[in-house]
N, C-alpha and C positions, 0 to 999 in steps of 0.2 A: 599486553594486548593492544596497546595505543588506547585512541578517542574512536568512540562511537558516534558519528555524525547518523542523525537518526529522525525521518519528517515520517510523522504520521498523520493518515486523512482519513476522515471519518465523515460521509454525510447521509443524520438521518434524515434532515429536513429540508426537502427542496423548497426553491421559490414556488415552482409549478408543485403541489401538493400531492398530484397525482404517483408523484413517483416518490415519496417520503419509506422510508423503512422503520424498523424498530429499536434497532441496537447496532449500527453501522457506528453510532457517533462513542457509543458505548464500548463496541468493542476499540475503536479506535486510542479512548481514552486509556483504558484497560492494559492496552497492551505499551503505551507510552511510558504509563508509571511503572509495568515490569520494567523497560527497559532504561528506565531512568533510577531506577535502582540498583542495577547495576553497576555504577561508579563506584570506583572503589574498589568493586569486587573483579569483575570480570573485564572491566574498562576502565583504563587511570579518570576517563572524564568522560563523561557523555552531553554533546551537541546536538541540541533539537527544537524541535517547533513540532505542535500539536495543531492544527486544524480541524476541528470538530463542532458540533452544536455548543453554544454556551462558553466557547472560547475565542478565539481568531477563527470567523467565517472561511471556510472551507468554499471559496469564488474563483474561479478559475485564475485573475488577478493574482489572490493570496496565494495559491499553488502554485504556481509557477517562480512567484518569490520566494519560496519557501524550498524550493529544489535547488536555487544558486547555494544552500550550506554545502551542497556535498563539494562544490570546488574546491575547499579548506582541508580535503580530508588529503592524507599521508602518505604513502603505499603501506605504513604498519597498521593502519587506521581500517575500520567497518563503517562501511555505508550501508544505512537498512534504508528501505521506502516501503510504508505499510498504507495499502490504501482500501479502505471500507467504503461500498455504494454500490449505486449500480453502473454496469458498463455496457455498453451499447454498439452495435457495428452492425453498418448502415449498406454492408457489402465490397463496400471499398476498404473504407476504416475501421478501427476500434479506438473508440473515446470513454474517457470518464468524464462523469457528469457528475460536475461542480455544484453547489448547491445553487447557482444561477446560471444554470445551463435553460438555455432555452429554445425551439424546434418554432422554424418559421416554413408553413407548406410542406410541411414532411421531410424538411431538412434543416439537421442542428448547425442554429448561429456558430463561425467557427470559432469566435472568437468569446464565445462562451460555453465549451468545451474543451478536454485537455487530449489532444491527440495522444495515442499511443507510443510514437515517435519522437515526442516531446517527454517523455517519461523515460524511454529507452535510453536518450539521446542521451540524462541527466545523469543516469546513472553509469554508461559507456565511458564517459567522459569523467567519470568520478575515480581518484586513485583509492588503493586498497583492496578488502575484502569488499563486493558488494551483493546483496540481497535484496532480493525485491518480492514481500510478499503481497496477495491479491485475491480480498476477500469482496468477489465484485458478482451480479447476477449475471448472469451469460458470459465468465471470466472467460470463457471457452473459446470463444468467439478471437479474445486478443492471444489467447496460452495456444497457439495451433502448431503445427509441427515448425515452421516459416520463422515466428519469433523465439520458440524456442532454440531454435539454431543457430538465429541472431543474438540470444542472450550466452548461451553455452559459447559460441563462436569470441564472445567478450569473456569470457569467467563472471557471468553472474548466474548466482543462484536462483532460481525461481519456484515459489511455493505457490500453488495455486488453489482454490476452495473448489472448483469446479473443472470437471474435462472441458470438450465440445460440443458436448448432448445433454448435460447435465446443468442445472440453476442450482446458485448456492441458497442454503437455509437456514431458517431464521428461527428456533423452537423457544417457545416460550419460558419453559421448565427452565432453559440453561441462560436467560437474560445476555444471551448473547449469542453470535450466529455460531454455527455448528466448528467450520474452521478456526476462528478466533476462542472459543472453549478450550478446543485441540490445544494450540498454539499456547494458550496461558498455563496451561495444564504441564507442556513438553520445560516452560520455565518455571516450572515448580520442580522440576528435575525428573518428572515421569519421560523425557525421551531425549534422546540422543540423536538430532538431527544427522551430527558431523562426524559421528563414530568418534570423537575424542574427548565427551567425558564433559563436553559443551554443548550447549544446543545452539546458541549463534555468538561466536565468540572468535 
């Protein structure tokens, strides 16, 4: 099954505090060591970088260095990008906010935010399998029919926590958000994303 080049982002704790979560960094972490356990089994090797609280700061900086892995990847090779926080779109845009994302007059610095387009672009330009999942608040807002067409139009997968109308959740009981549970759950072998007997493989 090749190398899994594999960046996962996780921010529960902004600079701005107002917008901190609970288990974004959590799930982020969570789902890195499934998927770094996988060596061996399901991938000859797995390549990655973790960005979450308590590791490599999760700064719009770090994330955007941390997207140049998938260049290395193969055409037999899987690109994941998993990113936990929240998302935001301002009408125009849809941004992820970096843990030093920060909003001057009712409009975010660009250069401390990660466009939509900057994420899209990383994984388009990525060879292989690619995957992009997106456990973000208002996911809706970037997951619209527009980029879905733009991601399908490429061969990338996209798993989303939330529609257009809907915020993703956070429940306390499961220490982690509702989609990220799912997702950890499907790699203990309760689901079969890809109908082949693999959930991202």
């Amino acid at each position: 099954h090749g190398t899994l080049y594999l960046v996962a982002v996780g921010v529960s704790q902004y600079q701005d505090a107002k917008h901190s979560l609970r288990f974004a960094a959590a799930d982020a972490k969570a789902f890195h060591k499934a998927m770094v356990a996988q060596q061996g089994q399901r991938y000859l090797k797995v390549e990655h970088r973790l960005l979450a609280d308590g590791t490599t700061r999760p700064t719009a900086a770090n994330i955007k260095q941390a997207l140049t892995l998938f260049k290395h990847a193969g055409p037999q090779d899987t690109v994941v990008l998993f990113l936990s926080g929240h998302g935001v779109y301002d009408g125009r845009d849809y941004y992820f906010l970096p843990y030093d994302a920060k909003a001057q007059r009712n409009q975010w610095q660009p250069d401390s935010v990660i466009k939509w387009d900057v994420l899209q672009e990383a994984l388009q330009e990525a060879n292989g399998r690619r995957v992009l999942l997106v456990d973000t608040c208002h996911a809706g807002s970037a997951i619209n029919p527009r980029l879905i067409k733009d991601a399908s139009d490429h061969e990338i997968i996209v798993l989303s926590a939330t529609d257009t109308y809907s915020v993703a959740q956070e429940l306390p009981e499961l220490k982690h958000g509702v989609f990220t549970h799912a997702l950890l759950k499907g790699l203990q072998g309760k689901a079969d994303l890809m109908g082949d007997d693999n959930v991202i493989s």
